[in-house]
N, CA, C and O atoms as a Tripos MOL2 file, in Angstrom:
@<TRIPOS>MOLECULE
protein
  256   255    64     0     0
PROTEIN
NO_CHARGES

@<TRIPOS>ATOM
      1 N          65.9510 -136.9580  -94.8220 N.3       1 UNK1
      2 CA         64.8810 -135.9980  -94.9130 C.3       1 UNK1
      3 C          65.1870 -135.0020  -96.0240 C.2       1 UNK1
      4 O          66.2550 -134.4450  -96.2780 O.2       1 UNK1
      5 N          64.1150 -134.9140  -96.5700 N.am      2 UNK2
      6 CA         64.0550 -133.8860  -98.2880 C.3       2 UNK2
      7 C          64.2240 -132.3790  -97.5190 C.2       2 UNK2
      8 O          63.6500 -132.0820  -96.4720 O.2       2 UNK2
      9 N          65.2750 -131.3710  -98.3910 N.am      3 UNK3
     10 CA         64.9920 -130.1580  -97.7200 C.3       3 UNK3
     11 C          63.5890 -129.4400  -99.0500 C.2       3 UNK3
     12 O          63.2970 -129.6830 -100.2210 O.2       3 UNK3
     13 N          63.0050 -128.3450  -97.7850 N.am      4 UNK4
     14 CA         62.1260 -127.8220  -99.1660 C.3       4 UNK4
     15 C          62.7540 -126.8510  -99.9570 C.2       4 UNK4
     16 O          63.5950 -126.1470  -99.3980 O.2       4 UNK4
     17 N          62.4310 -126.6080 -101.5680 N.am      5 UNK5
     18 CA         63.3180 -126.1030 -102.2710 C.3       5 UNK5
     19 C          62.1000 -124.5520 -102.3170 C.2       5 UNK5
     20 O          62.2180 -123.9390 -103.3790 O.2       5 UNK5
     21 N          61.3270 -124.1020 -101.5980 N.am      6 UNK6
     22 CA         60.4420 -122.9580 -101.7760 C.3       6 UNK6
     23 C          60.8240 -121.9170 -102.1670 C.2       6 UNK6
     24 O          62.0340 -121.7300 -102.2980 O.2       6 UNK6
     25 N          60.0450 -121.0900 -102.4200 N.am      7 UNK7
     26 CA         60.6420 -119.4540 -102.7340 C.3       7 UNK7
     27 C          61.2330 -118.6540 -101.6150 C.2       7 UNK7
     28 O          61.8460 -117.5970 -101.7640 O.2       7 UNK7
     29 N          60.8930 -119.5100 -100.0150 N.am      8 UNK8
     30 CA         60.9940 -118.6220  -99.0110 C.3       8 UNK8
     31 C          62.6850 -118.8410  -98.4380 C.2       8 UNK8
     32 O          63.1460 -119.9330  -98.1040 O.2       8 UNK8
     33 N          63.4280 -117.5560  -98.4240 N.am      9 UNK9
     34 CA         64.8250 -118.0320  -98.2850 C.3       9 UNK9
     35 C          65.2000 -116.9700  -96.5470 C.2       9 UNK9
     36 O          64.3180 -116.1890  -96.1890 O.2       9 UNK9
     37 N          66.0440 -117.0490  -95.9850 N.am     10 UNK10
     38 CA         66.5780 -116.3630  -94.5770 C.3      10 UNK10
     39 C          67.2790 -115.2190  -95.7100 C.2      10 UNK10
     40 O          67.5650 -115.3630  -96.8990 O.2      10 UNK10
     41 N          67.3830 -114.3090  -95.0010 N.am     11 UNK11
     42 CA         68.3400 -113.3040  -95.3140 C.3      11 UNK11
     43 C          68.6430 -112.6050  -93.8540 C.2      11 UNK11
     44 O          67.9330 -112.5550  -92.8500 O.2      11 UNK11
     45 N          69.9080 -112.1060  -94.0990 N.am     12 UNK12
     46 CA         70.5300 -111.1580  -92.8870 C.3      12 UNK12
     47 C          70.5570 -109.7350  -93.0300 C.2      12 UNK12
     48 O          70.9220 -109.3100  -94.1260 O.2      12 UNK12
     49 N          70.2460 -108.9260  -92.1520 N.am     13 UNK13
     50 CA         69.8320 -107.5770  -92.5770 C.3      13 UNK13
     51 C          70.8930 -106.7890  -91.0680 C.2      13 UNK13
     52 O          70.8690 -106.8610  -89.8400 O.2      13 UNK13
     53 N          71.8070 -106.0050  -92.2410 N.am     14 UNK14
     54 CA         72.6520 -105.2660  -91.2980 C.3      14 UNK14
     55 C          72.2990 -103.4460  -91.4320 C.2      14 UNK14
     56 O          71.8460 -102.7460  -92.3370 O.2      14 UNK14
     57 N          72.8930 -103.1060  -89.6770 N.am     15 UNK15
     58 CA         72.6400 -101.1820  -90.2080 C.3      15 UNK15
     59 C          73.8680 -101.4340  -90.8590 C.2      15 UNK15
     60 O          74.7890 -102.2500  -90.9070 O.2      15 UNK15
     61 N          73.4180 -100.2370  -91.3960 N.am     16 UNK16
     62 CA         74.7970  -99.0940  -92.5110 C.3      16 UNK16
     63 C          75.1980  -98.5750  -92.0510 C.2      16 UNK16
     64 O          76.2890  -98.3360  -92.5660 O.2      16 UNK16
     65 N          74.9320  -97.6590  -90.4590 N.am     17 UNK17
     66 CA         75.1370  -96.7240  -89.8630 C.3      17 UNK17
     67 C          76.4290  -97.2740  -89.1060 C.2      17 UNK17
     68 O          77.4820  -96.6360  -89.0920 O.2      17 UNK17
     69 N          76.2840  -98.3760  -88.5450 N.am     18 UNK18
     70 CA         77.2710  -98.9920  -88.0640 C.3      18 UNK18
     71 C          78.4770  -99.5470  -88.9070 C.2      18 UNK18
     72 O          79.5290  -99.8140  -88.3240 O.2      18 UNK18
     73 N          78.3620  -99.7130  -90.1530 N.am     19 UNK19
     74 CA         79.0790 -100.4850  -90.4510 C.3      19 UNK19
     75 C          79.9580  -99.5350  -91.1760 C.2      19 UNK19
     76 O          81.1530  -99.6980  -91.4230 O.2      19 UNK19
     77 N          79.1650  -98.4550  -91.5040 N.am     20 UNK20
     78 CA         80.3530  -97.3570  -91.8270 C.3      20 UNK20
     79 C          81.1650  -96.5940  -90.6180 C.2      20 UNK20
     80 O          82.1390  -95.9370  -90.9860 O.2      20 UNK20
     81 N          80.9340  -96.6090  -89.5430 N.am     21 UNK21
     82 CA         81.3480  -95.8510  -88.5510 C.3      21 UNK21
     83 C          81.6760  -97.0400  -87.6750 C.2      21 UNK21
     84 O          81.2410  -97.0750  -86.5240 O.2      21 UNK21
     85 N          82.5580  -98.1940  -88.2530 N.am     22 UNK22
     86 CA         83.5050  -99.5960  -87.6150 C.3      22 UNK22
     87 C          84.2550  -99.3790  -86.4520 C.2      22 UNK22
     88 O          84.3610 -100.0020  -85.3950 O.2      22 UNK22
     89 N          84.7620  -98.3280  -86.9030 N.am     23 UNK23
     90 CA         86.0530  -98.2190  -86.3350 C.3      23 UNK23
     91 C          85.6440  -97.1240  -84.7130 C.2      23 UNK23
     92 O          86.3690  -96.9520  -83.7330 O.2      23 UNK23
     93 N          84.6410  -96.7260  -84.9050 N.am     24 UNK24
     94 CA         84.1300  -95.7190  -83.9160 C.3      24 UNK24
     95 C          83.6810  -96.2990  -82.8610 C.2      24 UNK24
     96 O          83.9340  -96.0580  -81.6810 O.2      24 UNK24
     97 N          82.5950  -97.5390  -83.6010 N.am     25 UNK25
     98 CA         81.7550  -97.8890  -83.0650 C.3      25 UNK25
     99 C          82.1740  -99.1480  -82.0670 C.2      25 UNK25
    100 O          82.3970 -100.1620  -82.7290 O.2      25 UNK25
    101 N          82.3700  -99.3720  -80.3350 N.am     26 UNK26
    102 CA         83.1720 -100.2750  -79.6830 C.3      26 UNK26
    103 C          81.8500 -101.6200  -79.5020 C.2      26 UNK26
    104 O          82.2870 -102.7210  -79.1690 O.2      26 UNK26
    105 N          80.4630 -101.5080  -79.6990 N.am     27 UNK27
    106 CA         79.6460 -102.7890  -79.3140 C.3      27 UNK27
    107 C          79.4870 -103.1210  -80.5950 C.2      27 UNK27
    108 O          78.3290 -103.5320  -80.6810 O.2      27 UNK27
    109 N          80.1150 -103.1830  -81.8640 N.am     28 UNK28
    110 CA         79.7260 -103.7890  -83.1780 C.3      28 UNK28
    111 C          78.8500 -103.4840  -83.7840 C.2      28 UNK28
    112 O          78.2990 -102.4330  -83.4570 O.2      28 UNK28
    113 N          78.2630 -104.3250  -85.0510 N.am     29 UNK29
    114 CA         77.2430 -104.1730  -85.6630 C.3      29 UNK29
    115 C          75.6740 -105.0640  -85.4500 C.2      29 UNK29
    116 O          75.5270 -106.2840  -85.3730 O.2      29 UNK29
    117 N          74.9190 -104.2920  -85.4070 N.am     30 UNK30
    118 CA         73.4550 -105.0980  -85.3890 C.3      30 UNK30
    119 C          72.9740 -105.7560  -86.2650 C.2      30 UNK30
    120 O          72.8330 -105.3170  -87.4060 O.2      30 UNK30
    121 N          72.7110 -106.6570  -85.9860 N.am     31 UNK31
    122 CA         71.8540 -107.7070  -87.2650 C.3      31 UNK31
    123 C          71.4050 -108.7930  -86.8340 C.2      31 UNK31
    124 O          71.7560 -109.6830  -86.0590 O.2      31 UNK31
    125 N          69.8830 -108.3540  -88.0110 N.am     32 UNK32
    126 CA         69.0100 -109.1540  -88.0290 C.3      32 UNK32
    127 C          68.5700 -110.4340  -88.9630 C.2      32 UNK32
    128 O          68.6950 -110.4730  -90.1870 O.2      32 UNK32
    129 N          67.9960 -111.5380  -88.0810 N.am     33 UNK33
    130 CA         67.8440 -112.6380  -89.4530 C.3      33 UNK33
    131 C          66.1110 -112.3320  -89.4400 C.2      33 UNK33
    132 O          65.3220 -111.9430  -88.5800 O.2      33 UNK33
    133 N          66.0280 -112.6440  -90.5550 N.am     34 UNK34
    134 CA         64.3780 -112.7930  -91.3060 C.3      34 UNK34
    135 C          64.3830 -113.5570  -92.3700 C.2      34 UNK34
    136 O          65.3070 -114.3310  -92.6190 O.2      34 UNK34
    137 N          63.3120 -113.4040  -93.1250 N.am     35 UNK35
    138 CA         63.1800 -114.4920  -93.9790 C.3      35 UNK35
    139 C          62.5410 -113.6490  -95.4400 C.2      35 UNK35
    140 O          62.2800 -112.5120  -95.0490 O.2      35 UNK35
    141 N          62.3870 -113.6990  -96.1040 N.am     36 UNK36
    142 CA         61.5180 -113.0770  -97.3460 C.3      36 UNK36
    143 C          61.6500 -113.9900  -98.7850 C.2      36 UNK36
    144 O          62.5520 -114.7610  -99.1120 O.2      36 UNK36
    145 N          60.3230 -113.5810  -99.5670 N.am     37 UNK37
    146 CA         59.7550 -114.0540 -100.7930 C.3      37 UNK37
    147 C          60.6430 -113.9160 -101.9580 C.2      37 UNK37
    148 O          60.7320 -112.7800 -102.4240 O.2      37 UNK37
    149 N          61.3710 -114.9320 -102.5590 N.am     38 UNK38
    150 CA         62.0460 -114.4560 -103.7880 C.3      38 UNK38
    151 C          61.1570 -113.8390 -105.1140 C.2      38 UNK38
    152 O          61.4250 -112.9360 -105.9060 O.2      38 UNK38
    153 N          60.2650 -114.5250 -105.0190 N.am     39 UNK39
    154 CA         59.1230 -114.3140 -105.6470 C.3      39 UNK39
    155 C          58.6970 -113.2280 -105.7110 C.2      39 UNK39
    156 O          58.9620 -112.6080 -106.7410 O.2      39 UNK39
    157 N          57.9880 -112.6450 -104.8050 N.am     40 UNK40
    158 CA         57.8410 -111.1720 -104.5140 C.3      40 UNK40
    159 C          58.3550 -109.8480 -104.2310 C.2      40 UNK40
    160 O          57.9030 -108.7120 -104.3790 O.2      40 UNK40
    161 N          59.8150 -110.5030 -103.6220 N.am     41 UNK41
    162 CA         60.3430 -109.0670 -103.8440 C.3      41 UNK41
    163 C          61.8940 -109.6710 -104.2580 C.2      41 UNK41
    164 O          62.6250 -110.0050 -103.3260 O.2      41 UNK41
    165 N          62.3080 -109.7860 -105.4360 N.am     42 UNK42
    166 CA         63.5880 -110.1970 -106.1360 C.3      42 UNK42
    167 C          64.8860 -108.7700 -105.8900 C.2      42 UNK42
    168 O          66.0200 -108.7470 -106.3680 O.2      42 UNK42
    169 N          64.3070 -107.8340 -105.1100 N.am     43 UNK43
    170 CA         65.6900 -107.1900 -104.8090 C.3      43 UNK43
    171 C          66.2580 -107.1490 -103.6500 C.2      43 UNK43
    172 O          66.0800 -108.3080 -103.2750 O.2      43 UNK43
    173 N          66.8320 -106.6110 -102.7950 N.am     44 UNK44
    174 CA         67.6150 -106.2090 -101.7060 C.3      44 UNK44
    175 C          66.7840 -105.9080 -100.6340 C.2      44 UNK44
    176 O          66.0830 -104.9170 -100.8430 O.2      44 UNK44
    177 N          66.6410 -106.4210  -99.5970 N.am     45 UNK45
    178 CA         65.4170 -105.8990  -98.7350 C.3      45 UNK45
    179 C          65.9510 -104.9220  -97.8630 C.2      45 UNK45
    180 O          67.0400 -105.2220  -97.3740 O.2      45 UNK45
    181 N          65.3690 -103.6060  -97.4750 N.am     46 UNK46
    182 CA         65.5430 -102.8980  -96.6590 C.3      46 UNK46
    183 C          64.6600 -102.1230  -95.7560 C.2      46 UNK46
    184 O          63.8590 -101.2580  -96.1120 O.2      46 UNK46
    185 N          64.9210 -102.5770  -94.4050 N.am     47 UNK47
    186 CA         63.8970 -101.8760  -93.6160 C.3      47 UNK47
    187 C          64.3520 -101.4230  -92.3550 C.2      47 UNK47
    188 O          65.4690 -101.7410  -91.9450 O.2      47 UNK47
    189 N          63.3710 -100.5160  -91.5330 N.am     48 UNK48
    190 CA         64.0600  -99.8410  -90.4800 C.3      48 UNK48
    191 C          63.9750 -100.4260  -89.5160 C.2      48 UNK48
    192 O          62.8410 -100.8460  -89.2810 O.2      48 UNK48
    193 N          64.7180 -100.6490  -88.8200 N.am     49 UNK49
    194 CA         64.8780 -101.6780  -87.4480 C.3      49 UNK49
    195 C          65.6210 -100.9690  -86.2500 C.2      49 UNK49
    196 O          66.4310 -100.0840  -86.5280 O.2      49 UNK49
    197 N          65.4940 -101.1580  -85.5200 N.am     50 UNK50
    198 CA         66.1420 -100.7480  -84.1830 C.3      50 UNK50
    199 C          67.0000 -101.5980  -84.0250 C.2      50 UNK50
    200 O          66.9830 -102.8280  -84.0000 O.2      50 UNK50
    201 N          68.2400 -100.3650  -83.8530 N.am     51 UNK51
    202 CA         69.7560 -100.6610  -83.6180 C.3      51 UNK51
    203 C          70.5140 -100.6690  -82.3320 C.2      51 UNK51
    204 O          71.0000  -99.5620  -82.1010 O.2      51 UNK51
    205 N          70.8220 -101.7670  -81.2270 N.am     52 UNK52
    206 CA         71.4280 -101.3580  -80.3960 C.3      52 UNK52
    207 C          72.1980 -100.9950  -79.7500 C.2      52 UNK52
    208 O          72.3960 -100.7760  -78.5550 O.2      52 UNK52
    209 N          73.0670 -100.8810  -81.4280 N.am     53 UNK53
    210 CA         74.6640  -99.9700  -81.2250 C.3      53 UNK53
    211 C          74.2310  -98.8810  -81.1510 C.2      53 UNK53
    212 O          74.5290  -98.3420  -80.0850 O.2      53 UNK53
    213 N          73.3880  -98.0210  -82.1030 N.am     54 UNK54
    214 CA         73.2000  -96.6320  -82.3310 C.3      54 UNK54
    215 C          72.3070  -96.2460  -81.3670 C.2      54 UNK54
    216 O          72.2130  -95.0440  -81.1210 O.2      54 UNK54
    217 N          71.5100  -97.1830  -80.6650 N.am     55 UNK55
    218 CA         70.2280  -96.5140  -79.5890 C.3      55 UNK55
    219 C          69.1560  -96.2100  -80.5390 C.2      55 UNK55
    220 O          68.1190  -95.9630  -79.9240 O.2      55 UNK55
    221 N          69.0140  -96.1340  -81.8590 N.am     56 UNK56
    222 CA         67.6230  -95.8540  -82.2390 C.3      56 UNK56
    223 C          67.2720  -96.3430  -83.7940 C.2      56 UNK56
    224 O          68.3820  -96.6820  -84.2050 O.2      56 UNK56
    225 N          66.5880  -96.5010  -84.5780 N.am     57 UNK57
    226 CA         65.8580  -96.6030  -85.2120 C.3      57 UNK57
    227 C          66.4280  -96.6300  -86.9820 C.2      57 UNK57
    228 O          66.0370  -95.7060  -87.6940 O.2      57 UNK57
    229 N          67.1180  -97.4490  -87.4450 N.am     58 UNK58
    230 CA         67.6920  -96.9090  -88.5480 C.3      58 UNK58
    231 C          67.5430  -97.9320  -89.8140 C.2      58 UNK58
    232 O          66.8810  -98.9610  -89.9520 O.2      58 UNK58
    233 N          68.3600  -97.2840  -90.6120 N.am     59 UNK59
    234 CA         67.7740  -98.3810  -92.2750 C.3      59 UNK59
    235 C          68.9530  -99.4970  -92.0690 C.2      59 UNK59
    236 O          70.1430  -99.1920  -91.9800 O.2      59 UNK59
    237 N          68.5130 -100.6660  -92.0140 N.am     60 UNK60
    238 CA         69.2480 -102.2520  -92.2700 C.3      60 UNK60
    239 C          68.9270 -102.4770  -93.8170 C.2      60 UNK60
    240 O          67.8250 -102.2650  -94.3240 O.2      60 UNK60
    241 N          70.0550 -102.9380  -94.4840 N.am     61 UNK61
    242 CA         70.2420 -102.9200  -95.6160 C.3      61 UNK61
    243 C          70.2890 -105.0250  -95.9540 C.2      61 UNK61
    244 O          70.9370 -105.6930  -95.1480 O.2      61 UNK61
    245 N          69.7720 -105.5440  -96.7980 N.am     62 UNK62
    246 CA         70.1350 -107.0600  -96.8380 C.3      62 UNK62
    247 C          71.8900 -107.4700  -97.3090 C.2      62 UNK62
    248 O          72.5200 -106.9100  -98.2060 O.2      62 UNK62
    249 N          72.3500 -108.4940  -96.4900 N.am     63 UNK63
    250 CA         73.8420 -108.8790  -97.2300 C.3      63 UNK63
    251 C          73.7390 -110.1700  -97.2240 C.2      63 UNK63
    252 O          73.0870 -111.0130  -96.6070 O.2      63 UNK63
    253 N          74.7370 -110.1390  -98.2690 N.am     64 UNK64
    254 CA         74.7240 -111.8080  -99.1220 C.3      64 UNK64
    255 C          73.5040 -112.2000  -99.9400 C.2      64 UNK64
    256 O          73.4680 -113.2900 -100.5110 O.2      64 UNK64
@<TRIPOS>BOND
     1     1     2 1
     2     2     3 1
     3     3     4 2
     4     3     5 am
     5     5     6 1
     6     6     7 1
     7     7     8 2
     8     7     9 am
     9     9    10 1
    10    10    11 1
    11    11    12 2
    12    11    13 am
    13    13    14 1
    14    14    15 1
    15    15    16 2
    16    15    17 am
    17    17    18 1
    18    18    19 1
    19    19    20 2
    20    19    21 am
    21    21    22 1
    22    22    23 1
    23    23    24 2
    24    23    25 am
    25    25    26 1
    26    26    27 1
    27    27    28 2
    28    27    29 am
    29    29    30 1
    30    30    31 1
    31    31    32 2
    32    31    33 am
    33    33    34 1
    34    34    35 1
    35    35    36 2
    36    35    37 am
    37    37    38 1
    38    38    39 1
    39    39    40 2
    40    39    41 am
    41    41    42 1
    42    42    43 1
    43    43    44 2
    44    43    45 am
    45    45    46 1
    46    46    47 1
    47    47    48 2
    48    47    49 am
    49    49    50 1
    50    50    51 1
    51    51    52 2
    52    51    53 am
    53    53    54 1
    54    54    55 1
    55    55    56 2
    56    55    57 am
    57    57    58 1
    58    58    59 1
    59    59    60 2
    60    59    61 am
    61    61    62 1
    62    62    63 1
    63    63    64 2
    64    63    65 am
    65    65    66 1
    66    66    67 1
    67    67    68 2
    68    67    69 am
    69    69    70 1
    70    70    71 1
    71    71    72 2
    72    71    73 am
    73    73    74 1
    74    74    75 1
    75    75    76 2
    76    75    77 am
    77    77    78 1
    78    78    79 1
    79    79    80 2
    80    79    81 am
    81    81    82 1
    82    82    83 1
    83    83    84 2
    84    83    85 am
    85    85    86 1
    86    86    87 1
    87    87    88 2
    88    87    89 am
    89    89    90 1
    90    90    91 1
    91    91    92 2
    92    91    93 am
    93    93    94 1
    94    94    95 1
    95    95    96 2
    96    95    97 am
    97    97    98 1
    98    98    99 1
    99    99   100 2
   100    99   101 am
   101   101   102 1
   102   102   103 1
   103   103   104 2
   104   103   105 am
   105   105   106 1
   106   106   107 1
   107   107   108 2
   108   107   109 am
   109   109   110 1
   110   110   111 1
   111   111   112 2
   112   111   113 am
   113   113   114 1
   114   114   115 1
   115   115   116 2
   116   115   117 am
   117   117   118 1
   118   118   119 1
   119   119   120 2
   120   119   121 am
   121   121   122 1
   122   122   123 1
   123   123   124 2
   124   123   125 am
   125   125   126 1
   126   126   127 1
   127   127   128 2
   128   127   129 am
   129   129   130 1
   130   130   131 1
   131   131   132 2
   132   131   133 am
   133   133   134 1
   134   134   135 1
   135   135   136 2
   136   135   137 am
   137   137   138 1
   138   138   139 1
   139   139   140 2
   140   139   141 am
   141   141   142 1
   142   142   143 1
   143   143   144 2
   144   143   145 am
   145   145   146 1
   146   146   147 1
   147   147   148 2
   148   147   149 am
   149   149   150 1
   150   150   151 1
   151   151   152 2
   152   151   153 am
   153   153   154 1
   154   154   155 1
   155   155   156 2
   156   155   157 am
   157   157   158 1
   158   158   159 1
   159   159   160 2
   160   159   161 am
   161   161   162 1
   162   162   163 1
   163   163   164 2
   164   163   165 am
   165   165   166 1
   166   166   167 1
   167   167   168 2
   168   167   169 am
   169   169   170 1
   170   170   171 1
   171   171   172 2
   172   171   173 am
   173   173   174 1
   174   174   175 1
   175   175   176 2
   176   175   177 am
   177   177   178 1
   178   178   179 1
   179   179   180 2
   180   179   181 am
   181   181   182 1
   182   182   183 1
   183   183   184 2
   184   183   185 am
   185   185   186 1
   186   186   187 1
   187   187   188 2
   188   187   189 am
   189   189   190 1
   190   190   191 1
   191   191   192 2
   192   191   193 am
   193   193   194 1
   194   194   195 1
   195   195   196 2
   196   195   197 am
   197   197   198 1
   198   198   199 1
   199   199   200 2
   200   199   201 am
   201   201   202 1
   202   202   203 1
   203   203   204 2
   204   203   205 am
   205   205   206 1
   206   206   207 1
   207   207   208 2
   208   207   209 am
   209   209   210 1
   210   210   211 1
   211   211   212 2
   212   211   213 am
   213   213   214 1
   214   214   215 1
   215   215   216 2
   216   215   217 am
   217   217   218 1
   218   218   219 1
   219   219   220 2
   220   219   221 am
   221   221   222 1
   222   222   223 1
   223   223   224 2
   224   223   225 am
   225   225   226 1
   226   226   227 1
   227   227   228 2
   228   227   229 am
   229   229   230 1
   230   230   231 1
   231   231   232 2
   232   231   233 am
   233   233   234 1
   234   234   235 1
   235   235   236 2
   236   235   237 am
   237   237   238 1
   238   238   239 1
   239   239   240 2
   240   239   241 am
   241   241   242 1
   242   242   243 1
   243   243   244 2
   244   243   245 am
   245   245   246 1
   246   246   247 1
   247   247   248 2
   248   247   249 am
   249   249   250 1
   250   250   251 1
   251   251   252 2
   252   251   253 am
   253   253   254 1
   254   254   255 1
   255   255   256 2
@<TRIPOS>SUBSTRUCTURE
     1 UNK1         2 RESIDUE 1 A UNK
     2 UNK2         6 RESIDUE 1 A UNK
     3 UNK3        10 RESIDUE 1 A UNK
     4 UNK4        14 RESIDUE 1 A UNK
     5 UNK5        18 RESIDUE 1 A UNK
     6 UNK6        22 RESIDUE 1 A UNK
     7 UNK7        26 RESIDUE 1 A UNK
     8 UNK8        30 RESIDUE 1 A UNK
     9 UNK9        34 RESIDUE 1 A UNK
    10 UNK10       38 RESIDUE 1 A UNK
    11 UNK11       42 RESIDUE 1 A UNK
    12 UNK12       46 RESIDUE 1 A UNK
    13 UNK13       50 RESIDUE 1 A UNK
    14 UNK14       54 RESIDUE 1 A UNK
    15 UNK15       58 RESIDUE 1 A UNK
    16 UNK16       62 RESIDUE 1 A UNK
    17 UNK17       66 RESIDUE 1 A UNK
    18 UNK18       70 RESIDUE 1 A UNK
    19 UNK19       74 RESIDUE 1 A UNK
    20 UNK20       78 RESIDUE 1 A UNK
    21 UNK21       82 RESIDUE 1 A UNK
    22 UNK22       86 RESIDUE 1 A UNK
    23 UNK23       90 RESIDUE 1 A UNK
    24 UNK24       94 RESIDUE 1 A UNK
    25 UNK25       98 RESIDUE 1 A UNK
    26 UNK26      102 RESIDUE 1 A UNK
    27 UNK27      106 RESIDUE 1 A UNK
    28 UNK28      110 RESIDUE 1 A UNK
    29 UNK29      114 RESIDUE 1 A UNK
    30 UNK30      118 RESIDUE 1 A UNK
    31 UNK31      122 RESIDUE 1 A UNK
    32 UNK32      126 RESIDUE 1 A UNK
    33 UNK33      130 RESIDUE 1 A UNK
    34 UNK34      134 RESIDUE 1 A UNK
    35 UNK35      138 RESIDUE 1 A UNK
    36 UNK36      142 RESIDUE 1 A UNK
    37 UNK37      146 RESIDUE 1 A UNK
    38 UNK38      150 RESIDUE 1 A UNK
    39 UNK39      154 RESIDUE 1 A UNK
    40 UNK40      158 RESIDUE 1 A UNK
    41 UNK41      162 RESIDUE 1 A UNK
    42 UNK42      166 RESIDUE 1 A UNK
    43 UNK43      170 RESIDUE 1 A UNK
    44 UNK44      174 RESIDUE 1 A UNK
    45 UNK45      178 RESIDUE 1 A UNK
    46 UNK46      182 RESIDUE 1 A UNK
    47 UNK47      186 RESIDUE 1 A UNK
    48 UNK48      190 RESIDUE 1 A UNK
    49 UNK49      194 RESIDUE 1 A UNK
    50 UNK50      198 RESIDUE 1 A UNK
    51 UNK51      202 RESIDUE 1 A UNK
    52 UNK52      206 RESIDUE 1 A UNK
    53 UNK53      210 RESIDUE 1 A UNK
    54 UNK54      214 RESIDUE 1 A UNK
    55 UNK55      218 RESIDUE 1 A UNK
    56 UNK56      222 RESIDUE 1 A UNK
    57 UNK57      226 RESIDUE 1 A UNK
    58 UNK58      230 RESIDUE 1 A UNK
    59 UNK59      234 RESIDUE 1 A UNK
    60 UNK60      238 RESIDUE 1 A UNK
    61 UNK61      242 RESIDUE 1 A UNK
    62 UNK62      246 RESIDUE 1 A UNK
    63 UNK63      250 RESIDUE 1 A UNK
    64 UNK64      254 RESIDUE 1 A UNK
């Protein structure tokens, strides 16, 4: 089976909040998978998502 070669790729989207405060923080880091347009947005995706290390609402940054 052919894979499709599309513009549409997964990306993983982690908080910052957590990942700077590692060592503090004892339930880890949150992250999310999604998917987005290379096409349309060719930079770093970032959006606010609810975190359930931190209890609320914060900026997830894209990695890798």
């Amino acid at each position: 089976m052919k894979k499709k070669k599309g513009p549409r790729i997964n990306v993983i989207l982690e908080c910052i909040f957590c990942r700077e405060n590692l060592k503090n923080n004892k339930n880890g880091v949150s992250r999310y998978l999604t998917s987005k347009n290379r096409k349309n947005t060719p930079n770093k995706l970032q959006l606010n998502k609810y975190c359930f290390c931190c209890k609320k609402s914060t900026l997830h940054k894209e990695i890798r």
